[in-house]
C-alpha positions in Angstrom: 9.5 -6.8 12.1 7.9 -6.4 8.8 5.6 -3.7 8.6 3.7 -1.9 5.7 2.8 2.3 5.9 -0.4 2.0 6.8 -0.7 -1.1 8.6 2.0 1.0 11.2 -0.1 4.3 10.9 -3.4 2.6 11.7 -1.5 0.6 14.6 -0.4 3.7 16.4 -3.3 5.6 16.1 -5.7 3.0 17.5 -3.2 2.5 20.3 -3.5 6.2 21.1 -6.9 6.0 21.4 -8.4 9.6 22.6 -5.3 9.7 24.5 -4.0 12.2 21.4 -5.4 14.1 18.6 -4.1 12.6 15.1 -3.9 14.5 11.8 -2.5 13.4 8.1 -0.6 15.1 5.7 0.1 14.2 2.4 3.2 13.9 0.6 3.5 13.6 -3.0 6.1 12.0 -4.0 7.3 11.7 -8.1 6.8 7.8 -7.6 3.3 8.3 -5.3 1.7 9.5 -2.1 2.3 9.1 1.2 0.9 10.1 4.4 2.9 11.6 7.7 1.3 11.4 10.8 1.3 13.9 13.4 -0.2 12.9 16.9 -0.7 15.5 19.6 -2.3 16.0 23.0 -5.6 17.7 23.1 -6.3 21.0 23.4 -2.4 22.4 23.8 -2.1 25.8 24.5 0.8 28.5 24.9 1.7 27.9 28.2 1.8 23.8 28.2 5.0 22.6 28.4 5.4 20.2 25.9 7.6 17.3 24.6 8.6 16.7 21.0 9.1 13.0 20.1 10.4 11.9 16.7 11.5 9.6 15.1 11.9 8.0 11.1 13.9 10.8 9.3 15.8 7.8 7.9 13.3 4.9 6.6 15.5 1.7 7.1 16.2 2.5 11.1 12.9 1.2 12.1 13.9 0.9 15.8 12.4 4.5 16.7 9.0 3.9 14.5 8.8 0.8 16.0 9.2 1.9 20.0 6.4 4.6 19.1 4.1 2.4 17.6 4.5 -0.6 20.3 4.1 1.8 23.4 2.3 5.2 22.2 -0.5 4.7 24.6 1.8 4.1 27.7 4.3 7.3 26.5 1.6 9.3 26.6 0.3 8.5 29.7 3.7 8.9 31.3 3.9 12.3 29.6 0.4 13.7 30.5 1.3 12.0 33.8 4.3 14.6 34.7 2.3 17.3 33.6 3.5 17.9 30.0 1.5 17.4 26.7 2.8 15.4 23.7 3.7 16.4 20.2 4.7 13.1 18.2 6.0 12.8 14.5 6.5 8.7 14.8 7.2 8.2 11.0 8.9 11.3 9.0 9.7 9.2 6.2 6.4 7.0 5.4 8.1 5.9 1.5 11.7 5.4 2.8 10.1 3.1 5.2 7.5 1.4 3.0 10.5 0.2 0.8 13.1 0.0 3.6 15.9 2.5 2.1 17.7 5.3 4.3 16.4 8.5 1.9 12.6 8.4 0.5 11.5 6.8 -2.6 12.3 9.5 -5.5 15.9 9.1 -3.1 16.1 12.5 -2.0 19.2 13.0 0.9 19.0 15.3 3.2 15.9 13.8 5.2 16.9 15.8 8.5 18.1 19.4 7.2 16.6 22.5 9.4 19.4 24.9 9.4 21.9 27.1 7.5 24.7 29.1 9.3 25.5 32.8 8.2 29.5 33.3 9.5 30.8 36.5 10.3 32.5 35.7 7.1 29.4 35.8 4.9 29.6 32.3 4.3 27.1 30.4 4.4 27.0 26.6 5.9 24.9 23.5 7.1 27.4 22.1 9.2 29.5 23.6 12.4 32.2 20.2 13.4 33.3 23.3 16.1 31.9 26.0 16.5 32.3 29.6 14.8 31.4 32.9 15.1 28.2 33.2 12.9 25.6 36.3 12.5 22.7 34.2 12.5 20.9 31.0 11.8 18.0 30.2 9.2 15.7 27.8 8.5 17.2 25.5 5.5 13.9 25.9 3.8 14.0 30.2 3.2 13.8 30.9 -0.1 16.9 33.0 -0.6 18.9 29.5 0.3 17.8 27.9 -3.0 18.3 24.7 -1.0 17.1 21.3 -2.2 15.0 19.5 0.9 13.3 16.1 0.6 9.5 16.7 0.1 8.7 14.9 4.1 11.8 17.6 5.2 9.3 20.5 3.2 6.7 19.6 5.1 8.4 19.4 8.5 9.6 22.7 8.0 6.0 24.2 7.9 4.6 21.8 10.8 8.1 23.0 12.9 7.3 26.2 12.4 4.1 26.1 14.5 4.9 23.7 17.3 8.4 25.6 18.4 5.5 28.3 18.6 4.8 25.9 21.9 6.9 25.9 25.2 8.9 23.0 24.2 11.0 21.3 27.0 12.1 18.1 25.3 13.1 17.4 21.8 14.0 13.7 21.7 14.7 12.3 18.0 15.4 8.3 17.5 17.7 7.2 14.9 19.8 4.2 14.4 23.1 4.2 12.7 23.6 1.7 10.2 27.3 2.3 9.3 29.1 1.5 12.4 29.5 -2.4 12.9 30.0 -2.9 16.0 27.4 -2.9 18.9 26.6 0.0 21.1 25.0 3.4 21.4 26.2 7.1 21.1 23.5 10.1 21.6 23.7 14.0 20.4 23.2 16.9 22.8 23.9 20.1 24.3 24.5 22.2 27.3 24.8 19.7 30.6 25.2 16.4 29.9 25.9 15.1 34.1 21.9 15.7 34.1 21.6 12.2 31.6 24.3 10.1 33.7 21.7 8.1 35.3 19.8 7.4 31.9 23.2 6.6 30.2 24.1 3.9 32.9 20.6 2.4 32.3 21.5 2.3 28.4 24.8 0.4 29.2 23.5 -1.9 31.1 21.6 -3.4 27.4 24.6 -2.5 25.2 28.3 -0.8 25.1 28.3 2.6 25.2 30.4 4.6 22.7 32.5 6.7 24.8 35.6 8.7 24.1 35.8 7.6 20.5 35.7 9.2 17.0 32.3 8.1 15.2 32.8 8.9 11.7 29.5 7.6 10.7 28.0 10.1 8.2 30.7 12.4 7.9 32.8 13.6 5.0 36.2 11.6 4.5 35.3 9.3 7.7 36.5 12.3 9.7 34.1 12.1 12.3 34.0 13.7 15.5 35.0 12.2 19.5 32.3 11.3 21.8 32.6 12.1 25.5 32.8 10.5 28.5 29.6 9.7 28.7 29.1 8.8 25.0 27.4 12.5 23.6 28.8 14.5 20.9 27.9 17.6 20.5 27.7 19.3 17.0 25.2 22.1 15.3 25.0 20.1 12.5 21.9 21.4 11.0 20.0 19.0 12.1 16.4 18.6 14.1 18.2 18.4 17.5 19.8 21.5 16.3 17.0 23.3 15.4 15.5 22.5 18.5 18.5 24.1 20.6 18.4 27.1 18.7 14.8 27.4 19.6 15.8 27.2 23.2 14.3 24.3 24.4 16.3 23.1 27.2 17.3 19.1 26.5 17.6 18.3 22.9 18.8 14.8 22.3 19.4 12.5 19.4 19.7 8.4 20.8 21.9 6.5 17.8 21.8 2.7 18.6 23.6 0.8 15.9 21.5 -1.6 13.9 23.7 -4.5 15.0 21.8 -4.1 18.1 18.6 -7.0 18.7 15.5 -5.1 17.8 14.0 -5.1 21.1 17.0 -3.9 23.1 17.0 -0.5 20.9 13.6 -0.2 21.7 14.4 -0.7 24.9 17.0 2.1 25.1 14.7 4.4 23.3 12.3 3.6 26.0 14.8 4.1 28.9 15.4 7.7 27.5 11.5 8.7 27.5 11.4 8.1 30.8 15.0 9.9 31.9 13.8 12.8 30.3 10.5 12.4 31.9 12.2 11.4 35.3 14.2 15.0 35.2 10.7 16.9 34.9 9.2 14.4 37.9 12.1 15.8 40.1 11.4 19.8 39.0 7.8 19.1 39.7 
């Protein structure tokens, strides 16, 4: 599906309707501006429980953009419908996917970087494969850090900021992964994963599901790190899923469909885990 910047911002937002409040932000880029768009339920307060939907850190996987856009108005209804209000970043890199590359257009990496690691050691890292004893976390973006973030990564930083102000229940971040060939999906999370069997099964009913494997996609020397049995890994790598665990919202997840997966089933899968998430706060309610 071929689809400019604004052509896809104007499409979401008139599918929203007045079902959600939209702002603009600019991004200015050394090759030209850009806008992200941040769409929100009305009138969110302290006490709302709240679920954070992203998706577009990396501009060619246009399967998460592409769900939001295509069903914003019924998301938010099934959201507003359990009770919960909606916070949705449906395009974090506008350039990357105006010219259909991974990073944004002056190709700066590190699109979804939230979070350093101080060790006991001293040392400072953005990446934990297993976990260490550390002192404390900080946001990639303090100053001391001297760390070089993407201009749309900048900006979520300070928007971040304020929402995990909220009561956030859900964080759910789309992606795709581009470098594994073969068909299937994996997902990133934390704490219990037995609570997303059902939504899993649902998943592999469309396409395999990664389990019990390494998936070195992304990592340093094709390392990688081994899936479960149900197809998670689990890894403070820094990134927005991450960030949203140390924050303490209670189910942060990351969906990876490869991109040798039919555009329509990885929006179907991306679909299916909206509503598991949602189902779990149905049966809470």
């Amino acid at each position: 599906m071929n689809m400019g910047v604004r052509e896809f911002l104007d499409g979401i937002v008139y599918r929203a309707g007045d079902r959600l409040e939209h702002q603009e932000f600019p991004l200015e880029y050394r090759k030209g501006m850009y806008p992200l768009l941040r769409l929100a339920s009305p009138g969110i307060t302290r006490r709302d429980r709240v679920f954070l939907l992203t998706a577009g850190f990396h501009g060619n996987e246009t399967a998460g953009p592409i769900t939001l856009h295509d069903n914003i108005d019924s998301i938010a209804d099934a959201v507003h419908g359990v009770g919960m209000k909606l916070i949705c970043y449906p395009l974090i890199n506008p350039s990357g996917f105006g010219i259909g590359t991974r990073h944004n257009i002056d190709e700066e990496r590190g699109n979804n970087d939230f979070l350093r690691y101080e060790l006991a050691t001293g040392d400072i890292i953005d990446d934990m494969p297993q976990p260490l004893p550390f002192r404390r976390w900080h946001w990639a973006s303090e100053g001391f850090l001297s760390a070089r973030l993407p201009v749309e990564t900048r900006l979520m930083h300070r928007l971040l900021r304020e929402d995990t102000k909220h009561r956030i229940i859900v964080g759910l971040d789309l992606h795709q992964d581009e470098f594994i060939k073969e068909t299937g999906a994996y997902f990133y999370g934390f704490g219990d994963k037995t609570l997303y069997a059902g939504t899993v099964r649902r998943v592999g009913a469309l396409m395999p599901v990664l389990r019990n494997r390494v998936i070195s996609s992304g990592y340093v020397n094709g390392e990688g790190v081994r899936s479960d049995a149900l197809g998670f890994i689990e890894r403070h790598d820094g990134s927005l899923s991450d960030l949203c665990y140390r924050k303490g919202v209670p189910r942060c997840i990351a969906v990876e469909t490869t991109t040798t997966v039919p555009l329509e089933r990885a929006c179907a899968a991306n679909l299916i885990w909206i509503d598991g998430l949602l189902g779990l706060r149905r049966r809470r309610a």
